[in-house]
PDB file of N, CA, C and O in Angstrom, chain B, residues numbered from 101:
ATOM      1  N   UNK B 101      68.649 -14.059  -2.240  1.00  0.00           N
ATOM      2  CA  UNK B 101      67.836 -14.938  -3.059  1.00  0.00           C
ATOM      3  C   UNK B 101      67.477 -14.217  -4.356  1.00  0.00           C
ATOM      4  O   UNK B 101      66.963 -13.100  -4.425  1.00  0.00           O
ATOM      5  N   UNK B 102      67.797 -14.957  -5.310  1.00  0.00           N
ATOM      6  CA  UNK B 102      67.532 -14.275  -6.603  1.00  0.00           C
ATOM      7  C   UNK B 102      65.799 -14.037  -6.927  1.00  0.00           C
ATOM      8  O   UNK B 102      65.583 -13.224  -7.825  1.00  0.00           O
ATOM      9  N   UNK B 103      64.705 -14.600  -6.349  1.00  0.00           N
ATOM     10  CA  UNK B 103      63.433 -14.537  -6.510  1.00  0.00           C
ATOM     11  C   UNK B 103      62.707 -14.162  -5.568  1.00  0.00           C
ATOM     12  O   UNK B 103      62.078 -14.969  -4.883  1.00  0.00           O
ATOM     13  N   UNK B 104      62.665 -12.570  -5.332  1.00  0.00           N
ATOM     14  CA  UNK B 104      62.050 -12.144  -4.182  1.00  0.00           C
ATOM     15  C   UNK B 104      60.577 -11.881  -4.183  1.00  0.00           C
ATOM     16  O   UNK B 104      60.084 -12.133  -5.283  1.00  0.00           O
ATOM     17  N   UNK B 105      59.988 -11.586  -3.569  1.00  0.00           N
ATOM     18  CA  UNK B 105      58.636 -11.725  -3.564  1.00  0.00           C
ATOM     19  C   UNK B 105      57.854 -10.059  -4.488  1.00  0.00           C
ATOM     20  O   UNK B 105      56.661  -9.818  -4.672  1.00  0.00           O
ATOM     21  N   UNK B 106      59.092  -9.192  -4.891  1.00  0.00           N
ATOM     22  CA  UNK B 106      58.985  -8.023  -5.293  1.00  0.00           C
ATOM     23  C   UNK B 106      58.797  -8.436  -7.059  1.00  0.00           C
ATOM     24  O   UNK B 106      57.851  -8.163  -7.798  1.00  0.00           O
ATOM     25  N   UNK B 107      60.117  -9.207  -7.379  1.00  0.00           N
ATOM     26  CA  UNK B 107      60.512  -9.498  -8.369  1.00  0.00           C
ATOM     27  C   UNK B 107      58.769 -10.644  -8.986  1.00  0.00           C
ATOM     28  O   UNK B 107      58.216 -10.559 -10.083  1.00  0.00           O
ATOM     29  N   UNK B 108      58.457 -11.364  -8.062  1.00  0.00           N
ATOM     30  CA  UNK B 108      57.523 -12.328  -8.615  1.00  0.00           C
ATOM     31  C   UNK B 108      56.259 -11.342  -8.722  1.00  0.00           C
ATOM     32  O   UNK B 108      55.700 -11.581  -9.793  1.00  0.00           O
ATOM     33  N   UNK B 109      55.636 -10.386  -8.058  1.00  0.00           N
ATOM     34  CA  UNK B 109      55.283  -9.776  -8.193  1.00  0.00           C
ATOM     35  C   UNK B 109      54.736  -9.268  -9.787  1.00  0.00           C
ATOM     36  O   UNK B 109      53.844  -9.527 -10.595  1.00  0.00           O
ATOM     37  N   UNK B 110      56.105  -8.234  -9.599  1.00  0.00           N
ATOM     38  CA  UNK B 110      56.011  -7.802 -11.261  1.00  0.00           C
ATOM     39  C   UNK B 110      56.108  -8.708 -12.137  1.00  0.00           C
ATOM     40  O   UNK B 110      55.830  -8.389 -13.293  1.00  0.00           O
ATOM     41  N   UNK B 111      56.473  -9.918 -11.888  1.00  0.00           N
ATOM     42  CA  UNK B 111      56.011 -11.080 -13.407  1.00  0.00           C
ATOM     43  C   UNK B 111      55.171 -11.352 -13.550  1.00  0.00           C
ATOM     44  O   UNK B 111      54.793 -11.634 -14.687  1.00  0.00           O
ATOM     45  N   UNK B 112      54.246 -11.444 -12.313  1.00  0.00           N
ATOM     46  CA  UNK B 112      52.762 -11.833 -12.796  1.00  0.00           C
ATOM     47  C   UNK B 112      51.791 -10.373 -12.997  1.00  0.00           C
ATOM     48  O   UNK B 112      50.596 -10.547 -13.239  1.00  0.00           O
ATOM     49  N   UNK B 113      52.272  -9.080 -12.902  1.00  0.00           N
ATOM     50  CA  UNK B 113      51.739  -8.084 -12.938  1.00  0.00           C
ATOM     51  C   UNK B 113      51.616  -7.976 -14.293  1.00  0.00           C
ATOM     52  O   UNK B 113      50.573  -8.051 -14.943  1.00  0.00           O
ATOM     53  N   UNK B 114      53.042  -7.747 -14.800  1.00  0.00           N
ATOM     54  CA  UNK B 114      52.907  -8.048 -16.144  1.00  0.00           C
ATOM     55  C   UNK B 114      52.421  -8.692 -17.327  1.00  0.00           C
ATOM     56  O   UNK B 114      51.547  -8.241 -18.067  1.00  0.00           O
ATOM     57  N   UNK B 115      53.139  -9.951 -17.484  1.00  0.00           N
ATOM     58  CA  UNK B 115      51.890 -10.972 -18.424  1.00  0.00           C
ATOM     59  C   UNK B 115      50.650 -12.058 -17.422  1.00  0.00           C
ATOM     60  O   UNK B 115      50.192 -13.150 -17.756  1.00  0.00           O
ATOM     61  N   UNK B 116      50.382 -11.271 -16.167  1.00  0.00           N
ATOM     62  CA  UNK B 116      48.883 -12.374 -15.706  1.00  0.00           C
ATOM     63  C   UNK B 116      47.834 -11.524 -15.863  1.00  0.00           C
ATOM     64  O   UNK B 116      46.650 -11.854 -15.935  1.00  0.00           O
ATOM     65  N   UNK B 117      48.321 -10.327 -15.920  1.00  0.00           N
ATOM     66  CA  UNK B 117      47.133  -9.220 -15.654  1.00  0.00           C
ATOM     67  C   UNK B 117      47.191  -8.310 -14.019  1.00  0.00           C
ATOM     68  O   UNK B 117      47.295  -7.096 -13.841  1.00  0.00           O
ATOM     69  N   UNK B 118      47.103  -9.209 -13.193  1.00  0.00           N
ATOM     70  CA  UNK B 118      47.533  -8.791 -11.576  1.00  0.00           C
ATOM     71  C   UNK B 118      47.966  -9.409 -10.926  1.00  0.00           C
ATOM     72  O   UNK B 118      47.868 -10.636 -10.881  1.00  0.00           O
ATOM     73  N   UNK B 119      48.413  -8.882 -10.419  1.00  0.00           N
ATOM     74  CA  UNK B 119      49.824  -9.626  -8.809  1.00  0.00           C
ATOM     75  C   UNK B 119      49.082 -10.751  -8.739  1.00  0.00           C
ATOM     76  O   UNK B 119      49.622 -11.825  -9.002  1.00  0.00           O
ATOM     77  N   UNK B 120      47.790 -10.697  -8.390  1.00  0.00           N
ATOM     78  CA  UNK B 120      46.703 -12.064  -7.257  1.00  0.00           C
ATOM     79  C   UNK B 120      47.050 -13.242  -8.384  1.00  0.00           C
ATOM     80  O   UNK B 120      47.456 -14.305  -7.913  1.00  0.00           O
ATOM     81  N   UNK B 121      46.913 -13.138  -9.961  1.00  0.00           N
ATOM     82  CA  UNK B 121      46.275 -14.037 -11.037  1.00  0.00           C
ATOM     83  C   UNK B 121      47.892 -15.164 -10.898  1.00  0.00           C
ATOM     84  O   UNK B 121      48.500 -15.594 -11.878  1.00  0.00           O
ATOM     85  N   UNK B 122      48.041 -15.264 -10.323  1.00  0.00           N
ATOM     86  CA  UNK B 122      49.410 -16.392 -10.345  1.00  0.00           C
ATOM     87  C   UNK B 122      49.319 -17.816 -11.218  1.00  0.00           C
ATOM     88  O   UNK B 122      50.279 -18.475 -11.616  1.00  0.00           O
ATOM     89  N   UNK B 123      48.069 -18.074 -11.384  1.00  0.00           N
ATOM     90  CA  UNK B 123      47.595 -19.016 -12.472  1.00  0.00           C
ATOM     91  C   UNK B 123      47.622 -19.149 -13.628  1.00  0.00           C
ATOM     92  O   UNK B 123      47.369 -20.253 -14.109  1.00  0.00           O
ATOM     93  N   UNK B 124      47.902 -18.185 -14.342  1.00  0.00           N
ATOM     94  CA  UNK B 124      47.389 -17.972 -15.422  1.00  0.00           C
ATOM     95  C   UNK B 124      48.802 -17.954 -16.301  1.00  0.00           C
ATOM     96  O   UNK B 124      49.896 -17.407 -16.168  1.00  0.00           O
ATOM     97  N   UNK B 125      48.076 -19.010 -17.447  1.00  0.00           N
ATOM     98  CA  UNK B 125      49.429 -19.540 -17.994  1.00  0.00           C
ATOM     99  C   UNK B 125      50.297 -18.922 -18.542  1.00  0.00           C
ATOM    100  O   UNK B 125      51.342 -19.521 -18.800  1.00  0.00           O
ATOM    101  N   UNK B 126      50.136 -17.355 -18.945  1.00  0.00           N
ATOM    102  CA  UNK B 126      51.573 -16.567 -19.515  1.00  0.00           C
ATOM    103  C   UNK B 126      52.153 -16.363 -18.242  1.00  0.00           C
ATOM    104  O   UNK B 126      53.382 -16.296 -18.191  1.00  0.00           O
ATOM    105  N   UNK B 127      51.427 -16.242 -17.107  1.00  0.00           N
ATOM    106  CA  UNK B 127      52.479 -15.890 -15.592  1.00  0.00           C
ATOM    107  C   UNK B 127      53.356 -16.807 -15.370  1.00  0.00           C
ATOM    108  O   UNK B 127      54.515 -16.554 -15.042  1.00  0.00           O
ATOM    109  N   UNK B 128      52.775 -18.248 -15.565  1.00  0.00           N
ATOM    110  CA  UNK B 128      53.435 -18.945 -14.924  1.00  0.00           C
ATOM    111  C   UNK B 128      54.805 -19.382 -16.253  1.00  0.00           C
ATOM    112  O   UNK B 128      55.959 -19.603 -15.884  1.00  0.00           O
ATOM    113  N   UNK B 129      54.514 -19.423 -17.321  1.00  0.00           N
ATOM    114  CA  UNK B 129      55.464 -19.375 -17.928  1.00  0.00           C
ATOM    115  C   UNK B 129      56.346 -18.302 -18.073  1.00  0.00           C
ATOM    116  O   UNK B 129      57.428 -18.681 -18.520  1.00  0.00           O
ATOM    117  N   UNK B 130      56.265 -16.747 -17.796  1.00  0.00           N
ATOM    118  CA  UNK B 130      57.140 -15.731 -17.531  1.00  0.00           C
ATOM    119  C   UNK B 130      57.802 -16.398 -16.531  1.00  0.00           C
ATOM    120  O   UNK B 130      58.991 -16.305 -16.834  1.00  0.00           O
ATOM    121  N   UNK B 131      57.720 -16.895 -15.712  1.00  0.00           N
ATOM    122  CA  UNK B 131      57.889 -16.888 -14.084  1.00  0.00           C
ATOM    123  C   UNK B 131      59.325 -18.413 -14.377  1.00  0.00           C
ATOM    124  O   UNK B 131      60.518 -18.505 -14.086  1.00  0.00           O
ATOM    125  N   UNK B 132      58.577 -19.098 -14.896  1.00  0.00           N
ATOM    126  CA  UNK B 132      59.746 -20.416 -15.353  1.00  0.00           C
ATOM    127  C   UNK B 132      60.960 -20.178 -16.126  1.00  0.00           C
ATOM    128  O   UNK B 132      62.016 -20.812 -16.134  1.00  0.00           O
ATOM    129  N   UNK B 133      60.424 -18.618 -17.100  1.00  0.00           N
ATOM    130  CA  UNK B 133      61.602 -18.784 -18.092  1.00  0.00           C
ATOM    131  C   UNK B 133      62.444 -17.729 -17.606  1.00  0.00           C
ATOM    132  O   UNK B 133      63.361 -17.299 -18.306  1.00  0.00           O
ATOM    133  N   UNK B 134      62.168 -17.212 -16.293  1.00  0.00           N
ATOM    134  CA  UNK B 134      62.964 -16.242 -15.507  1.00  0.00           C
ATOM    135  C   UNK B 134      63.889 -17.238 -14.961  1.00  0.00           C
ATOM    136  O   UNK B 134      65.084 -17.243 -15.256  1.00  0.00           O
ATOM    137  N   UNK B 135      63.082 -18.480 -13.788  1.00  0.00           N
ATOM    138  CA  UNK B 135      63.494 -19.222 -13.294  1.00  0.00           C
ATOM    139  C   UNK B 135      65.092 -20.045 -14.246  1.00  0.00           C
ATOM    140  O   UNK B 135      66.118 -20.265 -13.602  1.00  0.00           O
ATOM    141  N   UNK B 136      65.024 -20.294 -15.364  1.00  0.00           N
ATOM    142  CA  UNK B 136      65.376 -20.997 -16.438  1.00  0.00           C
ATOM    143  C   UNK B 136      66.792 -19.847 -16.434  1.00  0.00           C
ATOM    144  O   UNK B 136      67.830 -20.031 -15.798  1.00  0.00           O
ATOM    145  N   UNK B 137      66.570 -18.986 -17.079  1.00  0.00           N
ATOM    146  CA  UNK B 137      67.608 -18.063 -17.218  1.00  0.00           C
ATOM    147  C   UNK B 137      68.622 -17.945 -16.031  1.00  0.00           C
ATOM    148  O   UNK B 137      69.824 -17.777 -16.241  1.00  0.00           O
ATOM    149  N   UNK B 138      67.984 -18.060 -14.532  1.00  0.00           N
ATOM    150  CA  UNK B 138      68.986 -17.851 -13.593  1.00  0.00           C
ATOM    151  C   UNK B 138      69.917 -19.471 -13.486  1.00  0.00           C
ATOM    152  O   UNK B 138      71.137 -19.583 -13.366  1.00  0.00           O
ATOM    153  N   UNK B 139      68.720 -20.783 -13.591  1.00  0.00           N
ATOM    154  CA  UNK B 139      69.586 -22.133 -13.676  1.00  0.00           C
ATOM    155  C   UNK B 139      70.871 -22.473 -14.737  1.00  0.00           C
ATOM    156  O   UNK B 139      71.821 -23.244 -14.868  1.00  0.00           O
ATOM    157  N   UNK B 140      70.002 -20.995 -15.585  1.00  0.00           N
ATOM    158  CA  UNK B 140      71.586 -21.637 -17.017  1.00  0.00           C
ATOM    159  C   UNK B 140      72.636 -20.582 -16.489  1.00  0.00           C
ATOM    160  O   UNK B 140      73.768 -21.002 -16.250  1.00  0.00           O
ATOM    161  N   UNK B 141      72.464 -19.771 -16.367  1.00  0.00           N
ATOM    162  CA  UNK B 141      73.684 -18.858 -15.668  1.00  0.00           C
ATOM    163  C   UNK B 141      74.637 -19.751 -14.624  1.00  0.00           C
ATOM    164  O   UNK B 141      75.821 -20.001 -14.847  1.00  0.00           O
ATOM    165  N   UNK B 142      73.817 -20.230 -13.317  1.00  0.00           N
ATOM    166  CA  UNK B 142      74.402 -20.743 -12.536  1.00  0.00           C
ATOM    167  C   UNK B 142      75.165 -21.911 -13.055  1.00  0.00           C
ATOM    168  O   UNK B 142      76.286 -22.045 -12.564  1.00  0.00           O
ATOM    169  N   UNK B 143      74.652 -23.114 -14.279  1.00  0.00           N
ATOM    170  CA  UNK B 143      75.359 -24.130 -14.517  1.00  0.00           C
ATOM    171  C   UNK B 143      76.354 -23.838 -15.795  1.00  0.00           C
ATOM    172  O   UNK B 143      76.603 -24.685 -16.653  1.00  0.00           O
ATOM    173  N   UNK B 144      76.876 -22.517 -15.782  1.00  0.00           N
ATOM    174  CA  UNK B 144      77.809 -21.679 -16.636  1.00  0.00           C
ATOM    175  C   UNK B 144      79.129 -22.077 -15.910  1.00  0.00           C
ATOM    176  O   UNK B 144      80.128 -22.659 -16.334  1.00  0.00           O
ATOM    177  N   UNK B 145      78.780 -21.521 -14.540  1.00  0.00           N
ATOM    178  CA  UNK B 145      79.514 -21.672 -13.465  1.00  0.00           C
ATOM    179  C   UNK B 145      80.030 -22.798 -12.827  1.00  0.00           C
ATOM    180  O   UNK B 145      81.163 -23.038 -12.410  1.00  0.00           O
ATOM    181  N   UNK B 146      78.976 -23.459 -12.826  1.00  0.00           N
ATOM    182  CA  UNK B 146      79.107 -24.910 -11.814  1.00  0.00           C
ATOM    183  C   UNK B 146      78.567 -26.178 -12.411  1.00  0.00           C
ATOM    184  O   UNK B 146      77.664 -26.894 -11.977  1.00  0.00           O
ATOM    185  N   UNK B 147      79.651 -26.378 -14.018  1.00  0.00           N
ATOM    186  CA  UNK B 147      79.017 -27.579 -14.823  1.00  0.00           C
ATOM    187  C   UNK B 147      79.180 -28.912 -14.396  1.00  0.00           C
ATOM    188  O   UNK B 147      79.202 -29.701 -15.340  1.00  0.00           O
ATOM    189  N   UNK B 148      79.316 -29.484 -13.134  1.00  0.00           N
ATOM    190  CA  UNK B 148      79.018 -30.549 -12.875  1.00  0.00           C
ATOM    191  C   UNK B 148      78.170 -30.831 -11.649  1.00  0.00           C
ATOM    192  O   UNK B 148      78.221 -31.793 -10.882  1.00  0.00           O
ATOM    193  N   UNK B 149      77.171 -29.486 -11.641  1.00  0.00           N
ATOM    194  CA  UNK B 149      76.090 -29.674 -10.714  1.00  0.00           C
ATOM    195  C   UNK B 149      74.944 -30.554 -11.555  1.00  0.00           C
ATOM    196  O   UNK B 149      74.209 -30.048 -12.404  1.00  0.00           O
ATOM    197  N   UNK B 150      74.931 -31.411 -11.318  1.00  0.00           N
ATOM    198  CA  UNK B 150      74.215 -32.269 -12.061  1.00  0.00           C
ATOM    199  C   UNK B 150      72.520 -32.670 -11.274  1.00  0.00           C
ATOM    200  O   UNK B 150      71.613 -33.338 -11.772  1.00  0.00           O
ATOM    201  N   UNK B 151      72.559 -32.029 -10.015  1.00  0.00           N
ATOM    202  CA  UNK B 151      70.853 -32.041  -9.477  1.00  0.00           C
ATOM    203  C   UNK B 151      70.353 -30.471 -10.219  1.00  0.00           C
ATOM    204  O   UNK B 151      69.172 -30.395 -10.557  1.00  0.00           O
ATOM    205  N   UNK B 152      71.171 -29.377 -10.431  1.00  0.00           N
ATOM    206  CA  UNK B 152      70.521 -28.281 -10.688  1.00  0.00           C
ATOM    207  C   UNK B 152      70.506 -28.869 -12.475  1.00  0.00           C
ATOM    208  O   UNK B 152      69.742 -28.217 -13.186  1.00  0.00           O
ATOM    209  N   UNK B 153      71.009 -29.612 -12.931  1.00  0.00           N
ATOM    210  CA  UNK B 153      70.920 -29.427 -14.838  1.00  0.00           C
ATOM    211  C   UNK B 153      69.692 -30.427 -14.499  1.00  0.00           C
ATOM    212  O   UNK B 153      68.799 -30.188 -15.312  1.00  0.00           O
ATOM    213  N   UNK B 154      69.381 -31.259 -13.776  1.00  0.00           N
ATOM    214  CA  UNK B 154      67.968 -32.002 -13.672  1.00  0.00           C
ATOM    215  C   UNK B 154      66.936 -31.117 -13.935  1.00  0.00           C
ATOM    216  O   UNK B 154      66.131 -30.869 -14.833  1.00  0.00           O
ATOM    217  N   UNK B 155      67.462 -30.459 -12.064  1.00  0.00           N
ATOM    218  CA  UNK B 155      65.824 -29.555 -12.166  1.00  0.00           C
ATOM    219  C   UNK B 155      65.471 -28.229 -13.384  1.00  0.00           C
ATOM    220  O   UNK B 155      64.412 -27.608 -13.474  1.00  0.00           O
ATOM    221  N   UNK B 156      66.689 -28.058 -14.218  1.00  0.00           N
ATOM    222  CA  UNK B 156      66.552 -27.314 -15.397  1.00  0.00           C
ATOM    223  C   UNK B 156      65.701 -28.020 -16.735  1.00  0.00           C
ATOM    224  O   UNK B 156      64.810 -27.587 -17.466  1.00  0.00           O
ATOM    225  N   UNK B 157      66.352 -29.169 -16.677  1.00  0.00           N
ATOM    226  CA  UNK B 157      65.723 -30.184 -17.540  1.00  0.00           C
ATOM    227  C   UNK B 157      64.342 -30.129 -17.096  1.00  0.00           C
ATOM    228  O   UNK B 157      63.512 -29.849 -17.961  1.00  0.00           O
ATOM    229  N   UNK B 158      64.074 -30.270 -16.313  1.00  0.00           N
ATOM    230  CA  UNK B 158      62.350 -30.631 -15.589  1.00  0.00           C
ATOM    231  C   UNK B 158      61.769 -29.192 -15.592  1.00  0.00           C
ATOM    232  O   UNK B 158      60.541 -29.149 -15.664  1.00  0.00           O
ATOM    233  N   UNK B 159      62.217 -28.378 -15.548  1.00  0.00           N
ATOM    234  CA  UNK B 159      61.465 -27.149 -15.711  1.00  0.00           C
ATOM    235  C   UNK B 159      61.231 -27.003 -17.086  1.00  0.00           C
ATOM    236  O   UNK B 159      60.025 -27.070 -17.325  1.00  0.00           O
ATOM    237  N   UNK B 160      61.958 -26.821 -18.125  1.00  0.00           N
ATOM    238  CA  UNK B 160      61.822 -26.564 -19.778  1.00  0.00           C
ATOM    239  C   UNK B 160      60.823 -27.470 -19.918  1.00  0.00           C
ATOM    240  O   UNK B 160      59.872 -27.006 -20.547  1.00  0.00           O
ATOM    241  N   UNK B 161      60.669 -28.770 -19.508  1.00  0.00           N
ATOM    242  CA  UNK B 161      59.936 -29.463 -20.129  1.00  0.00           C
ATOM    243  C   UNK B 161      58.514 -29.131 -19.575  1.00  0.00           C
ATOM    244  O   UNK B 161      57.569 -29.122 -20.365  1.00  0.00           O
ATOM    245  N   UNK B 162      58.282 -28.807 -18.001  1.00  0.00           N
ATOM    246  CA  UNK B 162      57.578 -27.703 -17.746  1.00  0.00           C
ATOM    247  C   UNK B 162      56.620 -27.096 -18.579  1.00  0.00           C
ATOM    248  O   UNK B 162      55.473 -27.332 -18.960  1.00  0.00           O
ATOM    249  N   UNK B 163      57.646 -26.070 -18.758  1.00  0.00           N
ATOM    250  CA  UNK B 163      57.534 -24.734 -19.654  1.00  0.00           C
ATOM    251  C   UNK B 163      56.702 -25.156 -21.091  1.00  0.00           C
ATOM    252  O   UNK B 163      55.679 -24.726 -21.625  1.00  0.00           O
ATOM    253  N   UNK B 164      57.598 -26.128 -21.397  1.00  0.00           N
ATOM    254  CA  UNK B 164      57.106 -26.421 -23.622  1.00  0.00           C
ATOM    255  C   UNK B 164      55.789 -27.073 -22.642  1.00  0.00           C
ATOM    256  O   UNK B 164      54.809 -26.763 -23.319  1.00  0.00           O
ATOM    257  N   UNK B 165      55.283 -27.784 -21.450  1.00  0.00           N
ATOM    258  CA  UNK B 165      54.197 -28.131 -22.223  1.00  0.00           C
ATOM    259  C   UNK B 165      52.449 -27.079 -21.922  1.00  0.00           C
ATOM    260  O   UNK B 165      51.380 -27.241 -22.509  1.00  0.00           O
ATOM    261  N   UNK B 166      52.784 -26.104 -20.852  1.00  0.00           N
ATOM    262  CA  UNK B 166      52.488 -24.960 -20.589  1.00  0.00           C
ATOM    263  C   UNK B 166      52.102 -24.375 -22.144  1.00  0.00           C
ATOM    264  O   UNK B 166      50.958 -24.139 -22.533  1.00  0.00           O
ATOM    265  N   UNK B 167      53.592 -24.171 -23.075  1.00  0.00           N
ATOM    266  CA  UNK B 167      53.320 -23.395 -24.217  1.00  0.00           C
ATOM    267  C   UNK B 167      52.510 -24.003 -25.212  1.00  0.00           C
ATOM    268  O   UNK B 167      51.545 -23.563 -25.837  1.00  0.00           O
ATOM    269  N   UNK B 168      53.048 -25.022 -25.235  1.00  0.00           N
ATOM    270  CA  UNK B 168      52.055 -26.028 -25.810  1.00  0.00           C
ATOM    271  C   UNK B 168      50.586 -25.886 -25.889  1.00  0.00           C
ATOM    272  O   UNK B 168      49.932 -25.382 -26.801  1.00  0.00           O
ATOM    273  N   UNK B 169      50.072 -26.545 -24.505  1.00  0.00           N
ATOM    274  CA  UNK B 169      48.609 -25.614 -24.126  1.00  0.00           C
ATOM    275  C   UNK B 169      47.838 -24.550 -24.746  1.00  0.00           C
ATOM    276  O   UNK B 169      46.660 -24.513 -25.098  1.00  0.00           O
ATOM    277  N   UNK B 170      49.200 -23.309 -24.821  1.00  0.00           N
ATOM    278  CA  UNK B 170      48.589 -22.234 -24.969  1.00  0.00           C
ATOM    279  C   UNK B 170      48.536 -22.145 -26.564  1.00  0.00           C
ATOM    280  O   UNK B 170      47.548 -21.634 -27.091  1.00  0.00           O
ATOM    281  N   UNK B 171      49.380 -22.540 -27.183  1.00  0.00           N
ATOM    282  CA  UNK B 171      49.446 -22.452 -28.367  1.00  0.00           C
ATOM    283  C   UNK B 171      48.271 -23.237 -29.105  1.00  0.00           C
ATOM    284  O   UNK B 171      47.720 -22.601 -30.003  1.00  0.00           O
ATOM    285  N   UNK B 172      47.763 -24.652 -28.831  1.00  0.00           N
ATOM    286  CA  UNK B 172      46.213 -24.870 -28.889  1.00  0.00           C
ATOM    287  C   UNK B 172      45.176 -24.243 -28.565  1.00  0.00           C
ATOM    288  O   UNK B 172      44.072 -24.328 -29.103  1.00  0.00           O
ATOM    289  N   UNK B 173      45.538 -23.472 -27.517  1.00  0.00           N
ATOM    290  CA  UNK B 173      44.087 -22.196 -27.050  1.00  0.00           C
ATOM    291  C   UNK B 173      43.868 -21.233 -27.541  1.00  0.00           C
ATOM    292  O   UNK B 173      42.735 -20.829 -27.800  1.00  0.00           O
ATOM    293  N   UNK B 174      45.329 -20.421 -27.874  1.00  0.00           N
ATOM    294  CA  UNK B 174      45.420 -19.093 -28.127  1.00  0.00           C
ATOM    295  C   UNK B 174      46.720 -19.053 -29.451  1.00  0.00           C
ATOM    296  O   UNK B 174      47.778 -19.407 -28.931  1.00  0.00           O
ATOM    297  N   UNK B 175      46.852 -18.831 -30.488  1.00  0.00           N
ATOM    298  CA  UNK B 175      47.763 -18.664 -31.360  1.00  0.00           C
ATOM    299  C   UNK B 175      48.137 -17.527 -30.905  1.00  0.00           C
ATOM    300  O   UNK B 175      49.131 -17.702 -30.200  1.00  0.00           O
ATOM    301  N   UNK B 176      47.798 -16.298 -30.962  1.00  0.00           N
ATOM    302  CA  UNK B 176      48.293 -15.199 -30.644  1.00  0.00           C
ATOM    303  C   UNK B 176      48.714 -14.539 -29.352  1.00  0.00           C
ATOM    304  O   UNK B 176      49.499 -13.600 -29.216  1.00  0.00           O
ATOM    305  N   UNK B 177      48.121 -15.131 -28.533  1.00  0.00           N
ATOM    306  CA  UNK B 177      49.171 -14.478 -27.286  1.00  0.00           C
ATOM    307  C   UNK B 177      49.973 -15.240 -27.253  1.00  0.00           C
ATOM    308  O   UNK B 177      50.957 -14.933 -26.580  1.00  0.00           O
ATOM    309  N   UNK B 178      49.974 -16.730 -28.010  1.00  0.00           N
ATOM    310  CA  UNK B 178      51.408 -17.457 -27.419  1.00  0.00           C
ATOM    311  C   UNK B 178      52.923 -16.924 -28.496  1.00  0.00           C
ATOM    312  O   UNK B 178      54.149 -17.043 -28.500  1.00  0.00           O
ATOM    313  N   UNK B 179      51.938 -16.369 -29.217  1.00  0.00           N
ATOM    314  CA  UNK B 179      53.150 -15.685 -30.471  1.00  0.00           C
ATOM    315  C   UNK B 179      53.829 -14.424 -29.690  1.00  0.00           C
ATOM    316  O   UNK B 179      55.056 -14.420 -29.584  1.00  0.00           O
ATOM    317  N   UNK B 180      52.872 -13.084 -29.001  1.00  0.00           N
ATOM    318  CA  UNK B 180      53.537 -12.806 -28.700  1.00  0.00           C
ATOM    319  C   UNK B 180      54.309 -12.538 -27.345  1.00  0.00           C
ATOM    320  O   UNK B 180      55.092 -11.640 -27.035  1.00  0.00           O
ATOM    321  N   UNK B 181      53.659 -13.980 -26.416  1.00  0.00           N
ATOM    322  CA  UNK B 181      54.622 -14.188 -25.591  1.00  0.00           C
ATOM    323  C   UNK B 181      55.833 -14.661 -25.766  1.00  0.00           C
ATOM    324  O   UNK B 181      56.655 -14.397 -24.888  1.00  0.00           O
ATOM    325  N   UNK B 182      56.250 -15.458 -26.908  1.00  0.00           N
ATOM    326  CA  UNK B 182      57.256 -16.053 -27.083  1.00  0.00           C
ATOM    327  C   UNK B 182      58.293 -14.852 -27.430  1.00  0.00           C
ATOM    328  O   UNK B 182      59.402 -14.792 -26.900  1.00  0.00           O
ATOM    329  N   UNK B 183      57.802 -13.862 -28.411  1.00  0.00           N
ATOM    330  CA  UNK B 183      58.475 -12.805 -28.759  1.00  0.00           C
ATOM    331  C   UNK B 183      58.653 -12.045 -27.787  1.00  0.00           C
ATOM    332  O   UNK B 183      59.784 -11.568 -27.695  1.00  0.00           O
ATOM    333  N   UNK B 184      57.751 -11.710 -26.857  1.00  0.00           N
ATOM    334  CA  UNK B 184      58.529 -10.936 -25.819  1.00  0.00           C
ATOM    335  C   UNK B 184      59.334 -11.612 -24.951  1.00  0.00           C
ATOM    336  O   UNK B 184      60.363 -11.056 -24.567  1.00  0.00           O
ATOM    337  N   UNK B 185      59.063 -12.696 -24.574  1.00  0.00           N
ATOM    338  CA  UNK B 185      59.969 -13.535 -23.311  1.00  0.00           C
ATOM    339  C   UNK B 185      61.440 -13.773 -24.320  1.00  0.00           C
ATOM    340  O   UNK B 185      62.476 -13.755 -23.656  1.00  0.00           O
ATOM    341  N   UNK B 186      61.587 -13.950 -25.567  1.00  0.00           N
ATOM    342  CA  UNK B 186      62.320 -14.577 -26.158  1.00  0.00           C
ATOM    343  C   UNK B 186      63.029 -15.770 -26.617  1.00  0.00           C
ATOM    344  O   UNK B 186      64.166 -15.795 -27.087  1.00  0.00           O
ATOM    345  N   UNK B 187      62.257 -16.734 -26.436  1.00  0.00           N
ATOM    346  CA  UNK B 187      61.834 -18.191 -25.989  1.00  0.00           C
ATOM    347  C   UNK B 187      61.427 -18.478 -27.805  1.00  0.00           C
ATOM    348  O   UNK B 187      60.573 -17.983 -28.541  1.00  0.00           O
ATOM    349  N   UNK B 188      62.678 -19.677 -28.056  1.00  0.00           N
ATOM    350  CA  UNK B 188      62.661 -19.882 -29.357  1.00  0.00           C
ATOM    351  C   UNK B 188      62.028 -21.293 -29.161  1.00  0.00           C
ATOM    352  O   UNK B 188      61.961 -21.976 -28.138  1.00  0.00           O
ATOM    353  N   UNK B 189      61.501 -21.584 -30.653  1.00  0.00           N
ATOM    354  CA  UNK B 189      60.506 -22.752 -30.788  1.00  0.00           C
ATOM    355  C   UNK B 189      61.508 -24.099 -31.245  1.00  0.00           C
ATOM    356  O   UNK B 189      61.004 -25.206 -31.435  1.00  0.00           O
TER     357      UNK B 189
END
């Protein structure tokens, strides 16, 4: 399984603050645009899986409105979350 409980871990260690904070909206958007990266890889592979380009579709949209959010709350961490995740506008 590409998302082990090690791996989720350190995403929310990283931009939530601690393992526990799983809420917190840079985690959960690290955590989607990880998710995101492994769905586009896979439909590299397998372009007429058409339930996984859904649930890709439904996640991004997800994601923008997560950033969205944050970008009304916070200008600056959403600046440089975007720059570190690499997540263009």
């Amino acid at each position: 399984m590409y998302l082990t409980k090690e791996v989720k871990a350190e995403i929310f260690k990283k931009h939530g603050g601690k393992v526990e904070n799983t809420g917190s909206t840079e985690g959960q958007i690290a955590l989607f645009t990880h998710r995101i990266n492994h769905l586009t890889g896979h439909l590299k592979k397998n372009h007429k899986d058409y339930n996984t380009e859904r649930s890709l579709v439904k996640l991004v949209g997800k994601r923008r409105s997560l950033l969205d959010y944050m970008m009304k709350n916070d200008i600056v961490k959403y600046r440089e979350l975007i720059k570190e995740l690499g997540i263009r506008k």
